[in-house]
Each structure stands twice: as C-alpha cells, then as structure tokens.
C-alpha positions in Angstrom: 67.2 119.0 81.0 70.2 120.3 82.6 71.5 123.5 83.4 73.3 124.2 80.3 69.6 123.7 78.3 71.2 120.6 77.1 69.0 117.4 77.2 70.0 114.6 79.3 73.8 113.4 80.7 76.6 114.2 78.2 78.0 111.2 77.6 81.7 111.3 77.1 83.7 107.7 74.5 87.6 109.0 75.1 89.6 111.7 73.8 88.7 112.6 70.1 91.3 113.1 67.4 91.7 116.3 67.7 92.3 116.1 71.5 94.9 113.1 71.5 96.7 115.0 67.9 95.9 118.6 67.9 98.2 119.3 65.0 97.6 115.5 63.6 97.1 115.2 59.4 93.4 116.6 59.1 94.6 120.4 61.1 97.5 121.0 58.8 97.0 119.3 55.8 94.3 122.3 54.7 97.0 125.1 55.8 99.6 124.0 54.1 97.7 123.2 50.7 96.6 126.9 51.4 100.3 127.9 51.8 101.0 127.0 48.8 98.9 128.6 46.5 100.8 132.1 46.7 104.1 130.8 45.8 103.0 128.4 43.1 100.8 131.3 41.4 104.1 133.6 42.1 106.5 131.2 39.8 104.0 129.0 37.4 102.9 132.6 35.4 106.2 132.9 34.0 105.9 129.7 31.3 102.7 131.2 30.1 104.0 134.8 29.5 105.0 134.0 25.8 101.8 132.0 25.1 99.5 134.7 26.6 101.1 137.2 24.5 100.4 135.3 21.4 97.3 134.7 22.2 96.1 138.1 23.0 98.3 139.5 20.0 100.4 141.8 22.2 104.2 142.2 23.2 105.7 139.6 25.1 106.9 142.5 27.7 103.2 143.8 28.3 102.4 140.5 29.8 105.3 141.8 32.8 101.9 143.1 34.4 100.4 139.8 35.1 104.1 139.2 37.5 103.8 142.8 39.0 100.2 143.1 40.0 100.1 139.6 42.1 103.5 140.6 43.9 101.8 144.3 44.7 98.6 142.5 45.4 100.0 139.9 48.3 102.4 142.2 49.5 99.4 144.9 50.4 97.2 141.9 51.1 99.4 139.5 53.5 99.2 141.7 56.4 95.9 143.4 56.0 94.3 139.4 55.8 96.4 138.6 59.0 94.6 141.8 60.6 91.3 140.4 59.4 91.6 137.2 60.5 92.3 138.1 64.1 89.5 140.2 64.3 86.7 138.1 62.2 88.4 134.3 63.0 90.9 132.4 60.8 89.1 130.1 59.9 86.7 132.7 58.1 89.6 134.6 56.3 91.3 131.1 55.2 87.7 129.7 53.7 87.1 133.6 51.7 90.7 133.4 50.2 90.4 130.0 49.2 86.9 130.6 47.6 88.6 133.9 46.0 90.8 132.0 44.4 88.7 129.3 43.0 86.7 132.3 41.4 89.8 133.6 40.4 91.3 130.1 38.6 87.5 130.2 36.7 88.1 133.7 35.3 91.7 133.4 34.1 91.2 130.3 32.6 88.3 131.7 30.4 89.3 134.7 30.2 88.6 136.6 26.5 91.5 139.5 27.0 94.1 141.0 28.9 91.6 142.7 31.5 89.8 139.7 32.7 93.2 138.5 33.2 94.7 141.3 35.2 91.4 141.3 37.6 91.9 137.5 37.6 95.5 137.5 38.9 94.7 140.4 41.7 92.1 138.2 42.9 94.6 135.5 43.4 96.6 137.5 45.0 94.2 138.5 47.4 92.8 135.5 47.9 96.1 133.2 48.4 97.3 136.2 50.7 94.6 135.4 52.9 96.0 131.6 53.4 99.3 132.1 54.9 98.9 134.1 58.0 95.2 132.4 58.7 97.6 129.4 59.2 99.5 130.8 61.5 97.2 132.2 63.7 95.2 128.9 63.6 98.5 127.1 64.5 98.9 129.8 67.6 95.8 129.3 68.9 95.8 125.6 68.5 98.9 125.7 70.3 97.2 127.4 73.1 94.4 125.4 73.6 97.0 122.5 73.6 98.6 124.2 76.6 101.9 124.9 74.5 104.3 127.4 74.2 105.1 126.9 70.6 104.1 124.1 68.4 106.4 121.0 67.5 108.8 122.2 65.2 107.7 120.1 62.3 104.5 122.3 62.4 106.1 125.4 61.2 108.4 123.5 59.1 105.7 122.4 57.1 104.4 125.7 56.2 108.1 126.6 55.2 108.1 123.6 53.1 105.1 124.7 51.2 106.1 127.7 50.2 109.9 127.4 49.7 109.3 124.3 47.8 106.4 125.2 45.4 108.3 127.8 44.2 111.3 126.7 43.2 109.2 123.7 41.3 106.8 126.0 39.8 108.5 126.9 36.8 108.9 123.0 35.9 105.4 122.4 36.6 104.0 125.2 35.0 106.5 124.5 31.7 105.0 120.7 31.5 101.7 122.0 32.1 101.4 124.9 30.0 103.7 123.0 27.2 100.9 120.3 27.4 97.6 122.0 27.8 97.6 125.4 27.1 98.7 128.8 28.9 95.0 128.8 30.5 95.9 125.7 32.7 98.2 128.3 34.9 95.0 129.8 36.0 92.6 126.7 35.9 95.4 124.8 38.2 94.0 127.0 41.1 90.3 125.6 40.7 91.5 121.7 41.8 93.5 123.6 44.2 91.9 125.9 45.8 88.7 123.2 45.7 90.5 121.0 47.9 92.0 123.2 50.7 88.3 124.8 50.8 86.9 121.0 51.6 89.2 120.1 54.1 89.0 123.5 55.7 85.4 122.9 56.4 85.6 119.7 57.3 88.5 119.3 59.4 89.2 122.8 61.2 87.4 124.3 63.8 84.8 126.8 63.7 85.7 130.2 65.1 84.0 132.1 67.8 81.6 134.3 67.1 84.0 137.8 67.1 81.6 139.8 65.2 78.3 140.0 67.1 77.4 142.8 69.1 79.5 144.7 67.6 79.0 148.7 65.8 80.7 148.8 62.4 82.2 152.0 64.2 83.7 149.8 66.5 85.1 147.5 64.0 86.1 150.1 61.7 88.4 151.1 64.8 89.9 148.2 65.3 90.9 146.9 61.7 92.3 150.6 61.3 91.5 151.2 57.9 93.2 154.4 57.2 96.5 152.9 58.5 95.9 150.3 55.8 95.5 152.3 53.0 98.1 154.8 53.8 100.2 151.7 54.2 98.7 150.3 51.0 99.7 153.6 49.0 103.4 153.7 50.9 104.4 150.4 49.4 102.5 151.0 46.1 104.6 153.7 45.2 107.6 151.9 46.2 107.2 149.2 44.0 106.3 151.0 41.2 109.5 153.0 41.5 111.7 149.8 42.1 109.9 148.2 39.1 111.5 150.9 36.8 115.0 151.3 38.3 116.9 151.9 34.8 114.7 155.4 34.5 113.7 156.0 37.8 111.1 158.3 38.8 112.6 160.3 42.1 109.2 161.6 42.4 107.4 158.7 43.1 110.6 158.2 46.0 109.4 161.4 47.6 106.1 160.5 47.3 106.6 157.1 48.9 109.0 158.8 52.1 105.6 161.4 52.6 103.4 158.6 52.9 105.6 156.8 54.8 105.9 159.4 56.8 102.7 159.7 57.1 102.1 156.5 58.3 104.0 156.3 61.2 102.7 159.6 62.4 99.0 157.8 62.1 100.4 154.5 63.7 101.3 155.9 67.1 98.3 157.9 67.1 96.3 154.8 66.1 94.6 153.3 69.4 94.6 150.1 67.7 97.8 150.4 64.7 97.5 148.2 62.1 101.3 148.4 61.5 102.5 149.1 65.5 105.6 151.4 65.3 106.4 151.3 68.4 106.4 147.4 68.9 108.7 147.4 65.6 110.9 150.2 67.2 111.2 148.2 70.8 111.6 145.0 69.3 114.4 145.1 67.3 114.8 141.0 67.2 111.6 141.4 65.2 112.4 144.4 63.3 115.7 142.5 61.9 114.0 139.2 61.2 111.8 141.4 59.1 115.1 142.6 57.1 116.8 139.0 57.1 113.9 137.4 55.3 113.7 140.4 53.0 117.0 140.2 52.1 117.6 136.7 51.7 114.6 136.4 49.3 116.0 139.2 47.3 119.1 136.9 46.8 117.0 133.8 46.2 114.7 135.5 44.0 117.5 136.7 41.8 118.7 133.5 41.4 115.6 132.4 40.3 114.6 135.0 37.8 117.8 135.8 36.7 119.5 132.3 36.2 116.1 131.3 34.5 116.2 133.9 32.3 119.9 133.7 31.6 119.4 129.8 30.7 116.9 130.8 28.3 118.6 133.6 26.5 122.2 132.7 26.2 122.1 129.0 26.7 119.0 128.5 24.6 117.5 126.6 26.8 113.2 126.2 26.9 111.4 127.1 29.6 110.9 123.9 31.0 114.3 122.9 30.3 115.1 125.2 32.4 112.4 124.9 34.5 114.3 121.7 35.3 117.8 122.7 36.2 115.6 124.3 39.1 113.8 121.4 40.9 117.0 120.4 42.5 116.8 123.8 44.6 113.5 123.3 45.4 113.7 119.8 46.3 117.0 121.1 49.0 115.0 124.0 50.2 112.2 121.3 51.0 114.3 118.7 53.0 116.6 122.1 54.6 113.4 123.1 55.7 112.6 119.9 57.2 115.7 119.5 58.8 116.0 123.1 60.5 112.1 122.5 61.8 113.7 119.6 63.9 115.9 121.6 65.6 115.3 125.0 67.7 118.5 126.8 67.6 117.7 129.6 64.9 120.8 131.3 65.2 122.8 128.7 64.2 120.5 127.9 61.1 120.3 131.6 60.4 124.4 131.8 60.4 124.9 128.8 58.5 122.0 129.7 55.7 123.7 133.8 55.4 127.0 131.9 54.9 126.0 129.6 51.8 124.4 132.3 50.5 127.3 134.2 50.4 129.2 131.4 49.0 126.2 131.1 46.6 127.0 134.2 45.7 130.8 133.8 45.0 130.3 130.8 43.0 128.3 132.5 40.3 131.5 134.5 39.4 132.9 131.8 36.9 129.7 130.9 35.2 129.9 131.3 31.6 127.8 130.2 28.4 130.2 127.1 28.9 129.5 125.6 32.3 128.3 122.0 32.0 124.9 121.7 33.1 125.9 119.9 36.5 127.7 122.8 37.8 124.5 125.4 37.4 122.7 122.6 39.6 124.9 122.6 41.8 125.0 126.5 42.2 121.8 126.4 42.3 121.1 123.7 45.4 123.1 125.9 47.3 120.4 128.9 47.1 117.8 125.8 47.5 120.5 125.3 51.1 120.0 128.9 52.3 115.9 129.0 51.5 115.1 126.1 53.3 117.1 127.2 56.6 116.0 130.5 56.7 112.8 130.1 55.7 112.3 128.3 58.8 114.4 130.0 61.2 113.5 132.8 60.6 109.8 132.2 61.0 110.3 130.1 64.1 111.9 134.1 65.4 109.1 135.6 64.2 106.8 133.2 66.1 108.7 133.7 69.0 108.9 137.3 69.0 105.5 138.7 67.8 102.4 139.3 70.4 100.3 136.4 70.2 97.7 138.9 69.3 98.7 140.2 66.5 100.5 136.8 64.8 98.3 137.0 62.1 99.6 140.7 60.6 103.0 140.0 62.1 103.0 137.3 59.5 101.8 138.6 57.0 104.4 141.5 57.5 106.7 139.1 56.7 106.0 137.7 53.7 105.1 141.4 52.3 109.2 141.6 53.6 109.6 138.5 51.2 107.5 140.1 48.1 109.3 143.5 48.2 112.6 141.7 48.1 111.4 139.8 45.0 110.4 143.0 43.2 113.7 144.3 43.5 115.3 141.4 42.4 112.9 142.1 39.3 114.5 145.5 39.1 118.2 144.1 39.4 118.0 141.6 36.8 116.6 144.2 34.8 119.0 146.3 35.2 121.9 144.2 34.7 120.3 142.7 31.4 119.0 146.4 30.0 120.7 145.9 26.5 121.1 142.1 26.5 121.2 138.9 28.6 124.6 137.6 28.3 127.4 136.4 30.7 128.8 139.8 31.9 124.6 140.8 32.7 125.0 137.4 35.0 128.6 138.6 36.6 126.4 141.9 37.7 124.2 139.9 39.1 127.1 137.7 41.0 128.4 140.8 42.0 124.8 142.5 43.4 125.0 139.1 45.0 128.1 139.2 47.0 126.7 142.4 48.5 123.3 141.1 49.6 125.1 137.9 51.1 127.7 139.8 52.8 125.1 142.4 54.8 122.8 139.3 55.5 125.3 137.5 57.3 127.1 140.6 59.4 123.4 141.5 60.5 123.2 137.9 62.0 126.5 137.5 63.3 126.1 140.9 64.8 122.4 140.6 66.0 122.6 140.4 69.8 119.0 139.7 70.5 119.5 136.2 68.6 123.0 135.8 70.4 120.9 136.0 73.7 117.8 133.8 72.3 119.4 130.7 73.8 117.4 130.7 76.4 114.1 130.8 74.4 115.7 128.5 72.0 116.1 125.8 75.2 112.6 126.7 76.3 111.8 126.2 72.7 113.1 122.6 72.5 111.0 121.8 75.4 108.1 122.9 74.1 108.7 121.2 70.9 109.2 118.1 73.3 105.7 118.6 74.7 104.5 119.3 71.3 105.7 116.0 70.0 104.2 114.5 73.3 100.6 115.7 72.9 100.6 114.8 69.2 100.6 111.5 70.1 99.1 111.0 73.9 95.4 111.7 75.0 95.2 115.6 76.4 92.1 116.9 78.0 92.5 120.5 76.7 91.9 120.0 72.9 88.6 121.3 71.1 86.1 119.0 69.5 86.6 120.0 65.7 83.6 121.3 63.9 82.1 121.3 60.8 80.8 124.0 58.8 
C-alpha cells in the first residue's frame, strides 16, 4: 500500500477522452440538450392553449397563465440556480432540474385540471432554469482545468444554438405535435427529454467536489443569501405583473416594485456575500450594458415572434402550425448565425452588425399588409432569425468575458432573466397594440415600437466604449479559442478523469 492508502502502483494506458477532448461530444452534448428545454417549453405551450381550453371548459384567454407563470418562474429561477450551483456543484443543480422536469412532463401530461397544470408548468420552469447556467459554470471550470482562458468558440456557440434555435421552431413542432397527439404531448415531450439529458449527465460529466460538508446551515444560509433572493424575487414579481397588464396599469404595483427594488440594493451592499452584487454591476458597466443589449434585443425578437404569429393567425387565417411554419426559417438563420459568430471573437462587430438588421427588421415590417405574399413575411422574418443568432452569441461570449469566474453561474442566469423580462414586455406590447383587434394597423404599432427598440439597441453599441476597447481581449480571445481548438484534439495532461454517478 502506498501513501495515498491506495493498493499497489497506479498504472497509467494514455490520456483518456476527457484529457485529449475536454469539451469533446459526451461534455456538451448533455448541456446543450439541457439548454434547450427552457426555450422549447417557452414557445411549444402556445399551440396547446386552444385545446387546453377546450378541454378544461374554460376561456381560451385564462389559459394566458400557463405562458406567464413559466416566464416569472425562469426569470426568478435562472439566477438563483446559477447561485446554487456554484455553491453545491453544477453538476448537482443540472441533474435536480433535469429530474424536476421529468416530474414535471409526468404531471402535465396527466393532469385532471387547470391546477395540476399551473404547478406543472412552474416546475418546469424551475427545473429547466436550473440547466442553463449549470452549463456554463461546468464549461468555466472545464476550461480551467484545461488550462484555458476561454473555451473554443464553438463551445458557447453551441449553447446559443440551443436556445435561439428551439425557439423559433417550437411553435412548428409543437403545432405538428399537438395537431397529431393531443395538447398533453406539450408537457409529456419533456419526459423523453429531460430522460435523456439526465442519462448523459451521469454518465458523461464529472462529479463535483464535495462543497457541502463541514459546513453549518448558518454558514450556507450566508453564502446563498436568501433574503437578497427573495427581495429580488418579489422586485421582479411585481414588475411583471404590472407589465403584464399595461392597457390598465396598476401604478401601485410600480411603486411597490421601485420600494423593493430599493430595497434590494440597500441589502446587496450590505450583503457579505450579494446574491445580485451592485457594486460589480455599477463598476462594470461592459457587463451592466450587455445585460440591457440582450434584454432589449429579445424584446424585439420576442415581438416578432408573438406578434407576427398571432397576426398570421388572426388576419391572415392562418393555423397555428401553418404558421408555425413561416417561422422555422428564422430559427433555422438564428442557428447557423449563431454558428458563424461562435467562429469568430470580435463581439463588437457581431453586436453592431446584429443591432443594425434589427433595425432594418424593424423598418421592413412597415409595408406588411393582409396582402403580402407569404415569401416576403419569411423573408422579414430571417432577418430577426439574423440578429438572434449574432447576438445571442456575442453577447454571451461578453458576458463570459466580463463576469468573475466565481460567480459565472448567477451572472448567467442574470442574463437570461434580462432575456425573459424583455419577452414579457413584448407580451404587453402586442397586447396593447391588438387591444380591440388584430389587424394590419395593430402590426404597424408594432413596426413602429420596433424602430424604437432597434434604434436604442444599436446607439448603446455603437456608443459603448468598453466594447470599442475589448480588442484587446477579443485578440487574447482568438488565441484562446486557438488553444481551445488545440487541446480538443491533442493529448493534455491537465484534464480530469470523468466520473460516474
């Protein structure tokens, strides 16, 4: 016996997979199956609105709760999992979301009544918040071990690809499915899912270190900063419950969100460990702004998305997988944009280029009319798909950059919470601009609301100085990704041995 307590010599055959490809098929096939469970869940529920309603004998428009409570859901969620996952291991968090929403897809898919299905769709939420910045973290750290500064490119750009993708095709897919099986196969799609990330996950992605042991619940209560996430929980609670109503709005429930807000950033630089850290978000301001960009540009996206859709179907007549349809070319661009951008490192040159065809995106929904051929809506739509695919990426790949190491996993999740509140309020703008009636002059407010989000997007990157100085982490970055591409396919001696559950 040695000194280590282990019997005999270790013997040592060669590098192992993981050592010669530390971001080969079996690390990153599992995250970015995980990825995409958010944003499929986010856009399939919309062809089974109509069905569920039927089926539960209610009004089409109290099935709008089913939409609402996953976007509150992941929006609290995303950052508060990233915060878990860097203080109990990634790996953990990713394996309880997935397993979350395998419950989940059970308890929708037989569900009896609205209430069942409610509890069912916040468990999604939960659980597919959990995915996304578990990935992330599990891509810093296995960047680190690889002795990288970032990850190749590709890497990130396959997350982006999983989520910008998915849900632009998850009205087509979840019209074919639901027209085919049922509304209950937009829930049950999650078990097959959800099963197979969970598999691979154990199989294929290292166990974490013991974080947890030796440690009081004081202690841990201390560091995950509860109170900051609740008060951060109620802030943005309120704040989509008043932007979900924008036609009658409730200015109480504004002041109440501004207290609470208030509130929180008074705890936060008090907090010895913040779960939302003010004062990183005031210093760095190239952070802060990504932050707003992704917001932002998802807000135009997302308007796009729910408004055209729902314009197609009203006043063109169109079903909901016929519509569904018109979409995939945008979510087919936003997949290969996304692949593109991950190739290359120079962000601010993406984010430019991706602000500037949403503009134009913007500008060229003016003419549309009941009338347009079918071939020009694609094509207005693939330019959205354009600017969600480039900054998806780019603006991730800042985020990366920017954000403590640390704290990657709640920096991303901040993010997508970014991402979600921008889709509520495109929610409340399409409402708005169809209050009485969706018709063609309802989609020229929306061109209009459009021009406006396009135009701020692209003056806060043409102005942004901290990107305009980011070439030299953009040229440190390409190296990197060099390296990256490097280790992926020679044998390093600084990998981890993978292990199995």
């Amino acid at each position: 016996m040695n000194g280590t307590g282990s019997i005999g010599p270790v013997e040592h055959h060669g590098p192992s997979e993981t050592d010669r490809k530390p971001f080969g098929a079996r690390f990153v096939t599992p995250l970015y199956v995980g990825a995409a469970l958010n944003p499929v869940n986010s856009s399939m529920i919309a062809t089974a609105l109509v069905p569920i309603a039927a089926a539960m004998h209610i009004a089409v428009g109290q099935t709008a709760v089913l939409i609402s409570t996953l976007y509150l859901t992941s929006a609290i969620a995303q950052p508060a999992a990233g915060r878990l996952a860097e203080e109990f291991g990634a790996r953990r968090v990713f394996l309880a979301g997935t397993l979350t929403v395998l419950v989940a897809g059970f308890l929708g898919g037989f569900a009896w009544g609205m209430a069942p299905l409610i509890i069912a769709r916040v468990l999604i939420g939960a659980g597919t918040s959990a995915c996304y910045p578990s990935a992330m973290l599990l891509i810093r750290q296995r960047a680190a071990t690889a002795g990288l500064k970032e990850p190749p490119g590709s890497v990130l750009g396959g997350l982006a690809v999983a989520g910008a993708a998915t849900v632009a095709i998850g009205p087509a897919v979840g019209g074919l499915l639901v027209g085919w099986l049922g509304w209950r196969t937009a829930f049950l799609i999650n078990v097959p899912a959800a099963l197979l990330a969970l598999v691979m996950a154990l199989g294929w992605i290292s166990k974490d270190p013991d974080r947890v042991r030796g440690r009081s619940l004081r202690t841990i209560t201390q560091r995950l900063d509860l109170p900051g996430m609740a008060v951060f929980a109620g802030t943005l609670a309120t704040l989509v419950i008043f932007l979900n109503d924008l036609q009658q709005p409730d200015w109480t429930l504004l002041v109440v969100t501004v207290v609470l807000a208030g509130v929180l950033v008074a705890w936060e630089f008090r907090a010895v460990n913040p779960f939302l850290d003010v004062r990183l978000l005031a210093s760095n301001l190239a952070l802060t702004s990504t932050y707003l960009r992704n917001g932002l540009t998802l807000l135009g996206t997302y308007v796009i998305l729910y408004g055209l859709t729902q314009w197609l179907e009203a006043a063109r007549g169109l079903s909901s997988f016929q519509a569904g349809l018109i979409l995939i070319p945008m979510g087919a661009l936003s997949a290969i944009t996304a692949r593109i951008a991950s190739r290359h490192s120079a962000v601010r040159a993406w984010l430019i280029a991706s602000a500037v065809v949403l503009l134009v995106g913007a500008v060229a929904t003016l003419p549309l009319t009941n009338g347009t051929p079918i071939i020009a809506l694609i094509a207005v739509t693939a330019l959205f798909g354009l600017t969600s695919g480039a900054s998806t990426v780019a603006n991730q790949t800042v985020l990366y950059r920017e954000a403590p190491a640390e704290s990657i996993g709640t920096a991303s999740g901040l993010l997508r919470t970014f991402g979600y509140v921008g889709s509520i309020a495109s929610a409340a703008i399409t409402g708005m601009a169809f209050h009485s009636r969706v018709d063609d002059p309802g989609l020229h407010h929306i061109s209009w609301a459009l021009i406006v989000i396009g135009a701020v997007v692209l003056l806060m990157t043409v102005f942004d100085r901290r990107l305009a100085d980011a070439t030299g982490k953009e040229t440190a970055g390409q190296g990197s990704q060099r390296l990256g591409e490097t280790v992926a396919d020679a044998p390093q001696g600084t990998g981890t041995q993978e292990g199995r559950a």
